[in-house]
C-alpha atoms as one frame of an Amber mdcrd trajectory, in Angstrom:
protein
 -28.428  82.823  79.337 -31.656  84.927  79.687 -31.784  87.026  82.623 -33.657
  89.985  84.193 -34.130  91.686  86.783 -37.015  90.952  88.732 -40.166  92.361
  89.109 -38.045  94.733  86.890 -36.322  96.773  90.148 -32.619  97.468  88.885
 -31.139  96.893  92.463 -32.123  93.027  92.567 -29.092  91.046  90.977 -30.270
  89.368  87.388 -31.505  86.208  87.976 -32.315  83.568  84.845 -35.599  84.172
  83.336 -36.778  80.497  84.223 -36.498  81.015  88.146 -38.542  83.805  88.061
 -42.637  84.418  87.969 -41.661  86.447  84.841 -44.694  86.321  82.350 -42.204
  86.881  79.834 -40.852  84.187  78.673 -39.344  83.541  75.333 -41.107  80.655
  74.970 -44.624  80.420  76.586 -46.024  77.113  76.918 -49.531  76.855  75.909
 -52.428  75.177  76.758 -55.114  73.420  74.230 -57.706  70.978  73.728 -56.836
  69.062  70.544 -57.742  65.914  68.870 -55.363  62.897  68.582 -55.496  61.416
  65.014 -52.478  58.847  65.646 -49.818  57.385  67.715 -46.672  56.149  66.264
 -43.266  54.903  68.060 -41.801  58.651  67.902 -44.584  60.796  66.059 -48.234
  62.143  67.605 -50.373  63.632  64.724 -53.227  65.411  66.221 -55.904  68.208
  64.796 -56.959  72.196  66.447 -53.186  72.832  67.957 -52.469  76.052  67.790
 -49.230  75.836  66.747 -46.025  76.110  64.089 -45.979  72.941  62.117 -43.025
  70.715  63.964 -43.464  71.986  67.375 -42.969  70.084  70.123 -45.947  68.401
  72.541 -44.502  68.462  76.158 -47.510  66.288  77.550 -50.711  65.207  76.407
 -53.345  64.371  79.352 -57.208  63.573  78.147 -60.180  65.860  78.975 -62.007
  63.616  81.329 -65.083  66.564  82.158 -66.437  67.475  85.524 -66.785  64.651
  87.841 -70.349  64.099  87.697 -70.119  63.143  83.941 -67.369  60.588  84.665
């Protein structure tokens, strides 16, 4: 389990690194606009992501602009 301290003050008991506001995480999840190329029963391919080949996409919501272009 990852744990630290937090806020990094030593006389706080370790907590895990997921229940803290820790900006260090060992696995940040990131934010991007891509483009969706296609949608099969267990496979998204999509285009700009910024990331390692095999990666996995936690969510996918569509850019829908401010309101007064909807």
């Amino acid at each position: 389990m990852l744990s630290v301290h937090p806020r990094g003050y030593m006389n706080r008991p370790r907590t895990g690194v997921f229940a803290t506001r820790s900006p260090d995480r060992p696995n940040p999840i990131g934010l991007h606009a891509l483009v969706t190329e296609t949608v099969e029963v267990e496979t998204i391919t999509v285009h700009n992501l910024e990331a390692i080949d095999g990666t996995p996409i936690l969510d996918i919501k569509p850019i829908l602009g401010r309101l007064r272009e909807r």
